[in-house]
N, C-alpha and C positions, 0 to 999 in steps of 0.2 A: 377113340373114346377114353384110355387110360391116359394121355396126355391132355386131354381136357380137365378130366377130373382131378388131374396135377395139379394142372392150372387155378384152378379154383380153390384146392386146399392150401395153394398157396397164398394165392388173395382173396382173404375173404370179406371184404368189402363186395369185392365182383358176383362171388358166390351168392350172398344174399341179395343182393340186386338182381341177378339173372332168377333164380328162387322166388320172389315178389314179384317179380314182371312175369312170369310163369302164371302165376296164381293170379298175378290181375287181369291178364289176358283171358285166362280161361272166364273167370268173371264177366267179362268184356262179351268175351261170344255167346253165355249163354244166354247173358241179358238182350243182347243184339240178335239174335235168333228167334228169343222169342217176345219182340215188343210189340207186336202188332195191336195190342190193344190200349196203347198206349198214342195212338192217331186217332184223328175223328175222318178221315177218309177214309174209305172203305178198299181194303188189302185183299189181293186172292195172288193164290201161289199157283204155275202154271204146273200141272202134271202129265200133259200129253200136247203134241202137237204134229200138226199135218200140215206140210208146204208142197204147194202147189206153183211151179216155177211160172214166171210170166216176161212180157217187157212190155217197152214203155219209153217212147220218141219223145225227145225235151223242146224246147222253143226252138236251139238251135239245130236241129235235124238227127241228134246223136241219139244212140239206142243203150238206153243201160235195164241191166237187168234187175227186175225185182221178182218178188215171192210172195205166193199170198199165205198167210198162216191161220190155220183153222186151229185154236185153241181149246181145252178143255180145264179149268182152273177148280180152286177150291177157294169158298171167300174165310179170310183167317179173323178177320173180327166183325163188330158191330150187329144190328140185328137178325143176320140175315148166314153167321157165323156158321162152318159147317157145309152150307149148300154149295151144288157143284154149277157151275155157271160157263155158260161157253161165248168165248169172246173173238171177234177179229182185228188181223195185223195185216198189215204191208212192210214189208221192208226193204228195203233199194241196197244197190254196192255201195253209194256214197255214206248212206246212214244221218244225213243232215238233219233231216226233220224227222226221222221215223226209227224205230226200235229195231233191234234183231235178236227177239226175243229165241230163251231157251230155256227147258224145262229146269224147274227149279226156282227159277228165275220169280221176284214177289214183284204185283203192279199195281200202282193206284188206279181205281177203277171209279165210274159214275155208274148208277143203277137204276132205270126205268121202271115201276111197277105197276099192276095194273089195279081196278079197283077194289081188289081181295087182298091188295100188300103182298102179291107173290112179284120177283124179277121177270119180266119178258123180255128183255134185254139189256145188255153192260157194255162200255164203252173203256177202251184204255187210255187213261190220262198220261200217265207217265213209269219210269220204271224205280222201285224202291232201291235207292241207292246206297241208302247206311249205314249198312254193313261193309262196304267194297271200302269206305270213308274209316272207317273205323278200323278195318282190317291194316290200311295202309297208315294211318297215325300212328298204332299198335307198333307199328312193323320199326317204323320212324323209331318212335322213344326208346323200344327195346335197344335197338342200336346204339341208340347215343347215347344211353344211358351203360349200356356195357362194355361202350368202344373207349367213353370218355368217362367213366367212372364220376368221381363228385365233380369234376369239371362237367362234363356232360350235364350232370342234373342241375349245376348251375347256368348252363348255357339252353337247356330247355326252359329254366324259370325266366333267366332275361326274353327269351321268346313269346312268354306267356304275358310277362309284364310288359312288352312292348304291343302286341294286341289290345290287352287294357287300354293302355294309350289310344293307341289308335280310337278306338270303339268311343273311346271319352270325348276324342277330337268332331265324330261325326256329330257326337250327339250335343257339344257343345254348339258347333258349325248350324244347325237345325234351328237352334233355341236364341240364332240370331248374332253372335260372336265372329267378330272381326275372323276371318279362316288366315288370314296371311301372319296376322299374330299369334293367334296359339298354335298354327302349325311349327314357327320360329321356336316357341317356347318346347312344343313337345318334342322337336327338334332334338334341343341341347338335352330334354331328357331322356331322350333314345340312345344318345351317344355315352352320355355318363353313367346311364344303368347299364346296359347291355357289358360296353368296360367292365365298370366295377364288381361286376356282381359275376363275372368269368375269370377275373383276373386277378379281382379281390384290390387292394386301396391301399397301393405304391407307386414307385417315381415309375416304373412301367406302363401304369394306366393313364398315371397323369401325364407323359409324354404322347401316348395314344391319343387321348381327349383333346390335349392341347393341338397337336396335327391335324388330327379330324376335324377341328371347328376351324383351326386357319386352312387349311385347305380348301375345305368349304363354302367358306368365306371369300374366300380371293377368287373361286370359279362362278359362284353366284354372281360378283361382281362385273368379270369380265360377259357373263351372259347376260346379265342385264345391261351394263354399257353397250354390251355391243346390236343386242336384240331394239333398244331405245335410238340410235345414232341409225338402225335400218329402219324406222319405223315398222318393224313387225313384215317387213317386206318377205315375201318367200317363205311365209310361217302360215301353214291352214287351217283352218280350224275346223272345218267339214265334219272330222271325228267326234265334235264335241257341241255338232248344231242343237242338240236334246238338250244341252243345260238350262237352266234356268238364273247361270251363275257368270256373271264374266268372265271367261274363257281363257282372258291371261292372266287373273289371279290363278285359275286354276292348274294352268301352264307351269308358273314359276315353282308352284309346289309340289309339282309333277316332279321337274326339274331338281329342286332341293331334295327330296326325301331319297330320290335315284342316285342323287351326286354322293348323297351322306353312306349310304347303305357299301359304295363299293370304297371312297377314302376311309370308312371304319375299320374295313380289311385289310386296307395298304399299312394304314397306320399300326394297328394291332400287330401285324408281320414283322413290319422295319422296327417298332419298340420293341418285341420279343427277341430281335436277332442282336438287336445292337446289345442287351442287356443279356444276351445269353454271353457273347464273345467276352464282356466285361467280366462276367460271372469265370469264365475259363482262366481270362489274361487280366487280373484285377493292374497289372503294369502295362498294358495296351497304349499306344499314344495315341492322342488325339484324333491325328492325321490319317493314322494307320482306321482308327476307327471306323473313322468319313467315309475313306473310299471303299471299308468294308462294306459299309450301310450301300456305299451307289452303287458296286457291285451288287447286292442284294437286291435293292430297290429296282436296277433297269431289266434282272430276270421277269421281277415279280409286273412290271410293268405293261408289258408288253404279251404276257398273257391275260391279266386284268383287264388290259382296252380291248382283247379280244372279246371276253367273258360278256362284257360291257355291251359289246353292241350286238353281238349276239342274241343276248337277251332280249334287249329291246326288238329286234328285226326277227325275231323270231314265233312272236306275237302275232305277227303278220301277215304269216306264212297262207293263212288261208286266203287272204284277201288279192296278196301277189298275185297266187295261182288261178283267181278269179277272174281278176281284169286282164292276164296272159290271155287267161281262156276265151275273154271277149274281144277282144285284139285292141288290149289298151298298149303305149308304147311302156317299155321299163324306165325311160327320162320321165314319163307322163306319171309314173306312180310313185314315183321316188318324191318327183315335184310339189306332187297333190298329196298324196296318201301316208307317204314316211316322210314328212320334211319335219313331224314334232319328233318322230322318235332318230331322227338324225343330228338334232339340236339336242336332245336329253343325251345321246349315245356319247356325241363332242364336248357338252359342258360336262361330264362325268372324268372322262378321259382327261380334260386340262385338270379335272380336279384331283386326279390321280396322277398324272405326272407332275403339280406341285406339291403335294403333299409328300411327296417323298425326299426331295432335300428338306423339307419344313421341317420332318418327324425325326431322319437325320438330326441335325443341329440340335432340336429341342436335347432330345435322347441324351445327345453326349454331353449337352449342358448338363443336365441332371444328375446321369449315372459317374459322369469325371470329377464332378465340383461338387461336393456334399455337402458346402454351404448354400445351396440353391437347391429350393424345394422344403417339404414341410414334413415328408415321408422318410 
């Protein structure tokens, strides 16, 4: 405790951050505890419950266990605010479609009345989840904000500003706007805020920026060359038969915003290192620079294409374990089910392994030749 409170006397930036994120938290939960009246569906908080064990044979012959819960709640707002209402659950091991509720626990509820406007019955719609939502963004910002001090708080703002975007994109896309174009456009400005506004507006960012959009650039290209020369062959769209939207517009910017989001990293990395070693060895050669940066780069690489497809296949995981479970083959789901997030996973990865000589070169142009660049 006494080397905390060091710490903190010593930086007091950090002190008053950690200090106001205290104080807004607590704000945070009392408001979040107590909003229930601030819904127009009807809230009750469960204060007792009784489970009664049961089971229950599926299509495919298997027994899984569930339980039935005999509830006793309190309803927290609307007209009926106060009264104790008794409701039923079912809950299974898997949890897919059904609750497993516990005391404590708030539910949106439906209420049946009779013709005196008393409840004779309540049904559970769903479990009030906004606080669990709130608790874990809380948890989020405090950290980045006291791990990365005014970097942090610049790098949760690029976060917030890139939302906006986004939200701008959907609602532009609605109102009838070309999506392949302002997606391109909101694009370039995900990349240049996010940069700028973490890094701040030097030959660092602008070697970032400039990597990130050729890299980009050159991996779009080869995925569209080469997606157009197979005619789309081996690409399904199954996942995406609900659009109402051509499926490989929607595709490519699947593709683009995936490719941009991991070369932003790459780039960001390889300009911070190359400009750190400068900062150290302001007489560093050239040469000596380069193979610094590709030493750095084929580390950073090769856990990033891991990162990469991970991500993407990870997504999935339920679905995998689905069609196993029905005795689909694993060639059959790779074929049908993952072949778009096998295509995002591979034009990411080329775009991550060019961008790394790209942001190389750029960098050392910059940071060696001080007649080039504007910073």
């Amino acid at each position: 405790m006494e080397k905390i409170l060091s710490l903190l006397k010593k930086n007091k930036f950090t002190s008053i951050v950690a200090i106001s994120l205290i104080l807004i938290c607590g704000i945070i939960y009392c408001f979040i505890s107590n909003n229930e009246n601030y819904y127009d569906k009807t809230i009750a908080k469960i204060i007792y419950i009784r489970e009664t064990p049961s089971k229950v044979t599926n299509i495919n012959g298997d027994i899984e266990q569930i339980k039935k819960q005999q509830i006793k709640s309190i309803i927290m707002n609307g007209n009926f605010k106060g009264q104790e209402i008794e409701l039923e659950n079912s809950s299974s091991y898997s949890g897919v479609n059904n609750l497993n509720l516990k005391v404590g626990d708030e539910v949106f509820i439906s209420t049946q009345q009779d013709t005196n406007n008393k409840i004779i019955s309540g049904k559970i719609l769903n479990l009030k989840r906004d606080k669990y939502v709130v608790y874990i963004t809380s948890i989020f910002i405090f950290l980045i904000l006291l791990v990365g001090g005014f970097k942090g708080f610049r790098s949760l703002a690029s976060v917030i500003i890139n939302i906006i975007i986004f939200c701008i994109i959907i609602k532009l896309f609605i109102h009838g706007y070309n999506l392949i174009f302002i997606s391109i456009i909101a694009s370039l400005l995900f990349v240049i805020l996010s940069i700028s506004i973490v890094c701040g507006i030097n030959k660092k960012t602008l070697s970032a920026v400039l990597g990130t959009i050729s890299g980009t650039l050159l991996s779009m290209l080869i995925a569209v060359l080469v997606i157009q020369l197979n005619h789309w062959n081996g690409i399904k769209f199954e996942e995406m038969e609900f659009l109402t939207h051509p499926p490989e517009q929607i595709f490519y910017i699947e593709i683009l915003i995936g490719t941009l989001g991991s070369i932003m990293d790459i780039a960001i990395s390889i300009s911070s290192s190359i400009k750190e070693l400068c900062d150290k060895n302001p007489n560093i050669e050239s040469k000596v620079l380069i193979n610094s940066g590709k030493e750095i780069g084929k580390d950073i690489m090769g856990t990033m294409t891991n990162t990469l497809v991970f991500a993407y296949i990870s997504g999935s995981i339920p679905l995998i374990l689905l069609l196993l479970k029905n005795g689909f083959s694993i060639f059959y789901i790779i074929s049908i089910n993952l072949s778009l997030e096998f295509v995002r996973a591979l034009t990411g990865s080329i775009g991550i392994i060019l961008s790394i000589p790209i942001t190389i070169y750029i960098s050392v142009i910059l940071f060696k030749n001080h007649k080039i660049g504007v910073f």
